[in-house]
N, CA, C and O atoms as CSV, one atom per row, in Angstrom:
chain,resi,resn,atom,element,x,y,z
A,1,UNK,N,N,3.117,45.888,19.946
A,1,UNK,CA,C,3.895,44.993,20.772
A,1,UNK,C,C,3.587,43.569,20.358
A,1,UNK,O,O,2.454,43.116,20.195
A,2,UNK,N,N,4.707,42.931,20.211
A,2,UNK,CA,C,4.665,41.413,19.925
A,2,UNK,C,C,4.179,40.532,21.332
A,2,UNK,O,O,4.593,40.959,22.411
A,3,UNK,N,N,3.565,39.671,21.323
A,3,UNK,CA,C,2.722,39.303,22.587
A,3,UNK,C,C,4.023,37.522,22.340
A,3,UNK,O,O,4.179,36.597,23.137
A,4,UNK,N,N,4.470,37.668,21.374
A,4,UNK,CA,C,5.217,35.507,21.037
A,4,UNK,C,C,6.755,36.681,21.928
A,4,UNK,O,O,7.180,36.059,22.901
A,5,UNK,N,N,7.152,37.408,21.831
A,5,UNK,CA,C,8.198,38.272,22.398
A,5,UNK,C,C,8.103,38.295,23.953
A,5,UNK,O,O,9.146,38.008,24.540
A,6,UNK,N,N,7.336,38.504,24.482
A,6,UNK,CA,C,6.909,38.500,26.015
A,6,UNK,C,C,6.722,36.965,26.374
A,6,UNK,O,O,7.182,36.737,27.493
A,7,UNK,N,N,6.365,36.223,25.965
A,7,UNK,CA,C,5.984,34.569,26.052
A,7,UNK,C,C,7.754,34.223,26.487
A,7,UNK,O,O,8.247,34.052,27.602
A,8,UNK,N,N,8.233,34.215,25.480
A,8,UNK,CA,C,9.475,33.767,25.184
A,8,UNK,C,C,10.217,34.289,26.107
A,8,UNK,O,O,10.912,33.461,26.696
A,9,UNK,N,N,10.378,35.941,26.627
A,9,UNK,CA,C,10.798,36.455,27.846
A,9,UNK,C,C,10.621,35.460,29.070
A,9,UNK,O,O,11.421,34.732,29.658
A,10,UNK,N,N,8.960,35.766,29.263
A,10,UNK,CA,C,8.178,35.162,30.612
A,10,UNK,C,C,8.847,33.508,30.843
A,10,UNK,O,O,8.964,32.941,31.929
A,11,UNK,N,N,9.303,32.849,29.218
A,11,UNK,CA,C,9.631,31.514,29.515
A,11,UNK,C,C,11.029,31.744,30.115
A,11,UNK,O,O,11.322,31.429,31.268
A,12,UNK,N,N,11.832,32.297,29.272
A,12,UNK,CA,C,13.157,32.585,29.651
A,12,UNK,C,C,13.492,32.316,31.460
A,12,UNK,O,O,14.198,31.463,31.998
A,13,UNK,N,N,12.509,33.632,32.167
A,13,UNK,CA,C,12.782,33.641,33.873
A,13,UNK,C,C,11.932,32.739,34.606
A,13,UNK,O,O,12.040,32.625,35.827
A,14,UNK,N,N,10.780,31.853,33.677
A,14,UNK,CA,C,10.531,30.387,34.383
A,14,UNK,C,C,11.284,29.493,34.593
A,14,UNK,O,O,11.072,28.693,35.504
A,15,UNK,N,N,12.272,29.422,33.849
A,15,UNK,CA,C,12.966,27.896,33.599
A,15,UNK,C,C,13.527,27.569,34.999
A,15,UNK,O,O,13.632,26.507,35.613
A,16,UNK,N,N,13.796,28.626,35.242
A,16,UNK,CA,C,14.634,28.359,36.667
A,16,UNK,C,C,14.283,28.392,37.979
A,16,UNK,O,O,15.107,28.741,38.823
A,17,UNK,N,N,13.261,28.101,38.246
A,17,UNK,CA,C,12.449,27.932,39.499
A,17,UNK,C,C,13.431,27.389,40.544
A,17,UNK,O,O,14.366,26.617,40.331
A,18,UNK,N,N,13.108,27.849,41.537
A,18,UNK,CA,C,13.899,27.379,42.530
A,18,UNK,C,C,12.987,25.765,43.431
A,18,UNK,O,O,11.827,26.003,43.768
A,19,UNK,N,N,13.340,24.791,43.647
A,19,UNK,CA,C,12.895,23.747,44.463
A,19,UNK,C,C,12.513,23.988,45.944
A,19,UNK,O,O,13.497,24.482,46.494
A,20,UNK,N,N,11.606,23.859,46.714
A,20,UNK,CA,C,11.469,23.684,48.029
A,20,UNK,C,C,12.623,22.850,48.189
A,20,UNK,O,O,13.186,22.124,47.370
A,21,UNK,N,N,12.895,23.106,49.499
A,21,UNK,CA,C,13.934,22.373,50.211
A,21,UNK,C,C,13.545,22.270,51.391
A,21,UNK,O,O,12.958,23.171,51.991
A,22,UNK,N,N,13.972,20.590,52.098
A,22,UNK,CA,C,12.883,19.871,52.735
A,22,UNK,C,C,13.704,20.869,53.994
A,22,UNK,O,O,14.876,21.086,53.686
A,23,UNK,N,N,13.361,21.370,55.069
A,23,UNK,CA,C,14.742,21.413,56.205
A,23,UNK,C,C,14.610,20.150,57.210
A,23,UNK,O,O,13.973,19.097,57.196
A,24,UNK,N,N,15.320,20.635,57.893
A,24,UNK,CA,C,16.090,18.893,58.818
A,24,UNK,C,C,16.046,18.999,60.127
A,24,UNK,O,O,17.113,19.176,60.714
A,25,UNK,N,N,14.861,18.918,60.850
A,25,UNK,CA,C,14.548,19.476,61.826
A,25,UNK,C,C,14.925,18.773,63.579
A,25,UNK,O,O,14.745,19.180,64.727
A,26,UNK,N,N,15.617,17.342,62.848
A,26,UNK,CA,C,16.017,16.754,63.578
A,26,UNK,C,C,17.557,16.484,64.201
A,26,UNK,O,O,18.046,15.629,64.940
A,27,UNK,N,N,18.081,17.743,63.464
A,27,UNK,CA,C,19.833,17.714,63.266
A,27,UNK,C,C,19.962,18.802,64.524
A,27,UNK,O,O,19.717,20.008,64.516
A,28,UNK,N,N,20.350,18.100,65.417
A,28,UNK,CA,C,21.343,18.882,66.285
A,28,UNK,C,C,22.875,19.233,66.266
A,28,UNK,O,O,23.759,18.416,66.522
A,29,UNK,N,N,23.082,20.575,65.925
A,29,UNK,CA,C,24.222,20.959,65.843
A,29,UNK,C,C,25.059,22.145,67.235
A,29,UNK,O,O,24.279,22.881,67.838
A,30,UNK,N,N,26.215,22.195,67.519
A,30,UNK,CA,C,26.199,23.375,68.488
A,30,UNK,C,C,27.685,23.952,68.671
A,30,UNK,O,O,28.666,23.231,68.852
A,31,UNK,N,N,27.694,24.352,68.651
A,31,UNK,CA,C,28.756,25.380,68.045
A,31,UNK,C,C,29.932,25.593,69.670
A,31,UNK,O,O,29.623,26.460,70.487
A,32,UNK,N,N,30.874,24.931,69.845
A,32,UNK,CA,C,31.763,25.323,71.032
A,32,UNK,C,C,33.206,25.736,70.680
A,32,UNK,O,O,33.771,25.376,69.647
A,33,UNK,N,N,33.754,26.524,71.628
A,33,UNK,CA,C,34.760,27.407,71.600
A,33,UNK,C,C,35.672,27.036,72.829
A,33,UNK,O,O,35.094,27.043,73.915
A,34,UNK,N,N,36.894,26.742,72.823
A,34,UNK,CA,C,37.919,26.664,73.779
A,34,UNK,C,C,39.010,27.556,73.553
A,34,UNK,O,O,39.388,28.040,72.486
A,35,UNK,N,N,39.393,27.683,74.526
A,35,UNK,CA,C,40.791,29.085,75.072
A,35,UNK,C,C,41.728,28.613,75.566
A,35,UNK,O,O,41.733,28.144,76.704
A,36,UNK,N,N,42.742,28.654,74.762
A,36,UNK,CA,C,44.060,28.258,75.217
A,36,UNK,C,C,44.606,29.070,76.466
A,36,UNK,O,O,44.369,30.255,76.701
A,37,UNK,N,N,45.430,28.149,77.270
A,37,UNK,CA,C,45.735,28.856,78.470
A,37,UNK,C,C,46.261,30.488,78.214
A,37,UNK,O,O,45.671,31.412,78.774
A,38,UNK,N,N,47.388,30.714,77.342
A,38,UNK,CA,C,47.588,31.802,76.569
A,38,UNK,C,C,46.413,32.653,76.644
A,38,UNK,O,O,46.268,33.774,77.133
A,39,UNK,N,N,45.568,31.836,76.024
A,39,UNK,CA,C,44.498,33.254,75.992
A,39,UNK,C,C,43.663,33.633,76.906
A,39,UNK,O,O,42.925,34.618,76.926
A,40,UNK,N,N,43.845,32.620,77.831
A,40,UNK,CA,C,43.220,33.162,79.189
A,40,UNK,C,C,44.018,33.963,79.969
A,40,UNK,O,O,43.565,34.889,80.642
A,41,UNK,N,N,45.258,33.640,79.916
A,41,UNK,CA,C,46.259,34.111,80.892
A,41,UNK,C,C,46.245,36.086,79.840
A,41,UNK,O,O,47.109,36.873,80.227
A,42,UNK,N,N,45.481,36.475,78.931
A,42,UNK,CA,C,46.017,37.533,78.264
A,42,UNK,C,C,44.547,38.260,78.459
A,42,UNK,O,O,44.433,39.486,78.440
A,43,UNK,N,N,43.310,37.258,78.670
A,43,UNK,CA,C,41.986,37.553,78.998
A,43,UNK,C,C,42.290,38.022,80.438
A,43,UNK,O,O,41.804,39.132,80.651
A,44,UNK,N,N,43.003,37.456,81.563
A,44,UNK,CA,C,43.517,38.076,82.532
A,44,UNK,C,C,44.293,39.301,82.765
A,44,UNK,O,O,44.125,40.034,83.740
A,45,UNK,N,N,45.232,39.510,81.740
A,45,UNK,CA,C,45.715,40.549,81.870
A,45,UNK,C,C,45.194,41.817,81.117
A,45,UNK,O,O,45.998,42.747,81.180
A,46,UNK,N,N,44.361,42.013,80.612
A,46,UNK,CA,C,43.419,42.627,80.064
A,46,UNK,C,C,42.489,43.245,80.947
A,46,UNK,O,O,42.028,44.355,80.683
A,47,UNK,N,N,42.141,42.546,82.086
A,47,UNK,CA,C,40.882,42.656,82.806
A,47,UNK,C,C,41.951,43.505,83.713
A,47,UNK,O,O,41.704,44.669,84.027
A,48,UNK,N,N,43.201,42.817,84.128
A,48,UNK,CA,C,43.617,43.675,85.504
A,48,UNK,C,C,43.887,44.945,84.523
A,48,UNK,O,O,43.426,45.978,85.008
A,49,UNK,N,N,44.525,45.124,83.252
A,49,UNK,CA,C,44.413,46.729,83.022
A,49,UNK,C,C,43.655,47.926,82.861
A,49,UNK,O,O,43.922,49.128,82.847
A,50,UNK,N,N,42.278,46.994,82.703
A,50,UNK,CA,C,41.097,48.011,82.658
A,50,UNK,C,C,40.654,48.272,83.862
A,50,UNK,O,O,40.146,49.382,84.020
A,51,UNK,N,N,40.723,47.305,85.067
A,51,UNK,CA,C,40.726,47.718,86.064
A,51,UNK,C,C,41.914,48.472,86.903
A,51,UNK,O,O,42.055,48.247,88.105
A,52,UNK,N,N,42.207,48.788,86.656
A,52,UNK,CA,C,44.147,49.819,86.994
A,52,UNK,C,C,43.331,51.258,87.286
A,52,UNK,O,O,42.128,51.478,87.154
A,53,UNK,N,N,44.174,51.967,87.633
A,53,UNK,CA,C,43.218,53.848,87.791
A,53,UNK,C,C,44.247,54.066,86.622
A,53,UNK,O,O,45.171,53.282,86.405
A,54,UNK,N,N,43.991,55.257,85.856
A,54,UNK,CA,C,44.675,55.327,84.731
A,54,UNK,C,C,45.210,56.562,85.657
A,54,UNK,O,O,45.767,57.018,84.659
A,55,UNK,N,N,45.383,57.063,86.191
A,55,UNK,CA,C,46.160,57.917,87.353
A,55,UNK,C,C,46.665,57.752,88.387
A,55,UNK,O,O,45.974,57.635,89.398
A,56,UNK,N,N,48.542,57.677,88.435
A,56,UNK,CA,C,48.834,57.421,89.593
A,56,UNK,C,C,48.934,58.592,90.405
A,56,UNK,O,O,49.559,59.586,90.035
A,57,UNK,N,N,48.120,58.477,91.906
A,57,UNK,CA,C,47.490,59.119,92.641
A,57,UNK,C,C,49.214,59.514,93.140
A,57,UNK,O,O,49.679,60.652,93.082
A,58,UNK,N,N,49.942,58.337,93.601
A,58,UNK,CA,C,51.366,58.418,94.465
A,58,UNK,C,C,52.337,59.522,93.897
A,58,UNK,O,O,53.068,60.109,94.695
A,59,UNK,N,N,52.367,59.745,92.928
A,59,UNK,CA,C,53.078,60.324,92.069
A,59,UNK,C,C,52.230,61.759,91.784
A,59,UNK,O,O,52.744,62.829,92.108
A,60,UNK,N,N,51.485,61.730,91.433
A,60,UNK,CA,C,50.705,63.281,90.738
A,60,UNK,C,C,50.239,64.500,92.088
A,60,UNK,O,O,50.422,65.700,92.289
A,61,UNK,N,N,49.652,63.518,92.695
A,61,UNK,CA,C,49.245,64.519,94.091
A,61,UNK,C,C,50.755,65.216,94.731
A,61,UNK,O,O,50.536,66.425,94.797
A,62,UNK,N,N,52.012,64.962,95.163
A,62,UNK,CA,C,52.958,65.634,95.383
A,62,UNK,C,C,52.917,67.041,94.397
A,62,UNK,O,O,52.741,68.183,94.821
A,63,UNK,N,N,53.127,66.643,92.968
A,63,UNK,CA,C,53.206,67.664,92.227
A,63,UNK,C,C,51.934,68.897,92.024
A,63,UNK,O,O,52.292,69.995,91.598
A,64,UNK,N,N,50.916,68.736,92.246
A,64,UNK,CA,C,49.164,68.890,91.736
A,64,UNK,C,C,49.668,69.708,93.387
A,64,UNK,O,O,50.007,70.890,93.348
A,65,UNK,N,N,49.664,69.073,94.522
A,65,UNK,CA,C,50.260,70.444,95.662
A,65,UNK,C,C,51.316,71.431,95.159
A,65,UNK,O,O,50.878,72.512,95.553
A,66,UNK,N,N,52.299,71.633,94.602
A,66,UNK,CA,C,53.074,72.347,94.309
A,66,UNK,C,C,52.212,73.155,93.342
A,66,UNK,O,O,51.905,74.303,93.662
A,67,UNK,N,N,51.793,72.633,92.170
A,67,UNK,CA,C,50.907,73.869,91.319
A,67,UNK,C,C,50.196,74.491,91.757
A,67,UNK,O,O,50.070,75.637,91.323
A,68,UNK,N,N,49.239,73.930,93.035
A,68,UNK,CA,C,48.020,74.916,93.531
A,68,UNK,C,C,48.975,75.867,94.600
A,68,UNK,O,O,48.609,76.975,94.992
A,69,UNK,N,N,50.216,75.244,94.978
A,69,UNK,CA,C,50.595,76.502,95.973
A,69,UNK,C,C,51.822,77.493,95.286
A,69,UNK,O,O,52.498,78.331,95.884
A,70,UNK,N,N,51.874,77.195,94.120
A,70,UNK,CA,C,52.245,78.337,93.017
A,70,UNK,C,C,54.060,78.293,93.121
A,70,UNK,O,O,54.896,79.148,92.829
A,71,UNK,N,N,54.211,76.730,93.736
A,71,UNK,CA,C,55.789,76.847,94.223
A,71,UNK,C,C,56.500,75.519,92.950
A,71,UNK,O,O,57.579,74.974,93.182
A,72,UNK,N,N,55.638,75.182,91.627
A,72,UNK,CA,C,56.154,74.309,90.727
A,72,UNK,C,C,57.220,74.751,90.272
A,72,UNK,O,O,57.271,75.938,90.594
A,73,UNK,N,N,57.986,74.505,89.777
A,73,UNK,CA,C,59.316,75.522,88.780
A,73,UNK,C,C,59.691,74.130,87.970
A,73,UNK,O,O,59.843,73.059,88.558
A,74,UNK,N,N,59.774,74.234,87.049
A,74,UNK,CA,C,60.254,74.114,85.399
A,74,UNK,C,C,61.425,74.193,85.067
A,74,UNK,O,O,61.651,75.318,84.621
A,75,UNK,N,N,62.494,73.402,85.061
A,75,UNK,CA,C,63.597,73.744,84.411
A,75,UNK,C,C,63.431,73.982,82.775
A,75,UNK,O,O,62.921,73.029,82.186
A,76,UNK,N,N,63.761,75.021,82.043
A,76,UNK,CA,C,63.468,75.411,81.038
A,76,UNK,C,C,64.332,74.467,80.116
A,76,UNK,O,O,63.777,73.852,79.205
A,77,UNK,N,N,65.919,74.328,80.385
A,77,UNK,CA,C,66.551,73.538,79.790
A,77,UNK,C,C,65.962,71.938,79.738
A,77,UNK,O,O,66.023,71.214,78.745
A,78,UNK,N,N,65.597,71.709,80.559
A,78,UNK,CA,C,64.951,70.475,80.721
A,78,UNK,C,C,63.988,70.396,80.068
A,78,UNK,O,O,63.932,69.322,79.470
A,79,UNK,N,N,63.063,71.138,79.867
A,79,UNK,CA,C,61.915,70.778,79.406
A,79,UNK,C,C,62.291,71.479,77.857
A,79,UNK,O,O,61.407,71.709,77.031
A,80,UNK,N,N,63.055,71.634,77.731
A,80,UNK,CA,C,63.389,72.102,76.027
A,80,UNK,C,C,63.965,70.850,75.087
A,80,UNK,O,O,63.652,70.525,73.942
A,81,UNK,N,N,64.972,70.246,76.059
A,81,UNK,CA,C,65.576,68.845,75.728
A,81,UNK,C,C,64.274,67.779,75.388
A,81,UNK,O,O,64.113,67.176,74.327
A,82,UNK,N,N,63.358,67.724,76.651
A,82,UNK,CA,C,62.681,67.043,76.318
A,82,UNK,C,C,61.625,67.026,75.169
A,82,UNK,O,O,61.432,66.022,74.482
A,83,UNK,N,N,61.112,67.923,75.044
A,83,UNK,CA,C,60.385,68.873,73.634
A,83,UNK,C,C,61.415,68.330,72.583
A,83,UNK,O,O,60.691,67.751,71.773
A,84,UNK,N,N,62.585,68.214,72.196
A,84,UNK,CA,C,63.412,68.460,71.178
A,84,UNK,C,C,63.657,66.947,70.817
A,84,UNK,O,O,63.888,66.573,69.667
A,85,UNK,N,N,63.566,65.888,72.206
A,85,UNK,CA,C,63.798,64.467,72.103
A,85,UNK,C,C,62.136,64.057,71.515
A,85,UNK,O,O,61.873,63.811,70.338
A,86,UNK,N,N,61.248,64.061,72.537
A,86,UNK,CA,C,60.236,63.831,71.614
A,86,UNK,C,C,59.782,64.354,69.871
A,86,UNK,O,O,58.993,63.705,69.185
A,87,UNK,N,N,60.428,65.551,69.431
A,87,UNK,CA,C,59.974,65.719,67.961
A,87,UNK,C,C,60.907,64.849,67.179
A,87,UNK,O,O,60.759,64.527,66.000
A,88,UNK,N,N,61.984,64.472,68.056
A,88,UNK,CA,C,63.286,63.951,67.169
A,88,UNK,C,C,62.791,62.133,67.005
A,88,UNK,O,O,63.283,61.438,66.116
A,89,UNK,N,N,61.828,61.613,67.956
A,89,UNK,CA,C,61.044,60.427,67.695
A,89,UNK,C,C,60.259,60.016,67.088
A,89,UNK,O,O,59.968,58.871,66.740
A,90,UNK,N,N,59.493,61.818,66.764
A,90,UNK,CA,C,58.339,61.373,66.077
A,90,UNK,C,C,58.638,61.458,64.338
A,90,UNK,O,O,57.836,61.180,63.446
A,91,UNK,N,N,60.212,61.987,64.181
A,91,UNK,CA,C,60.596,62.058,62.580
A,91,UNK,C,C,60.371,60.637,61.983
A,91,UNK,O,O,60.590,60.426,60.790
């Protein structure tokens, strides 16, 4: 092994030393954020939808009695149309 080969390496990844750098300990900086009415008014409506019941009680409980008392009925045509409209949306 050449030992002037390794020198010349070792100089190579000296050259470039990196400098201390002083930091600035006296710089106050601070970082603020404002919300356009828009985005409050959408930060509002956001909040009332997560707070919503994702089940309307007014509506489901009529029907939810009919299934447990075994008196629901299904129009078949109806619910075939509808089956046939939804696949025809999702083409």
């Amino acid at each position: 092994m050449r030992i002037e080969a390794y020198t010349q390496v070792q100089q190579m990844y000296n050259t470039r030393k990196t400098a201390n750098v002083k930091s600035r300990s006296n710089v106050n900086v601070s970082d603020q954020v404002q919300i356009s009415s828009i985005g409050k008014d959408i930060q509002i409506a956001k909040q009332a939808v997560a707070n919503a019941d994702d089940i309307r009680e007014d509506i489901t409980a009529p029907i939810k009695e009919k299934v447990q008392a075994g008196t629901y009925e299904v129009s078949l045509d109806s619910f075939a149309d509808k089956l046939m409209q939804k696949f025809e949306e999702m083409r």
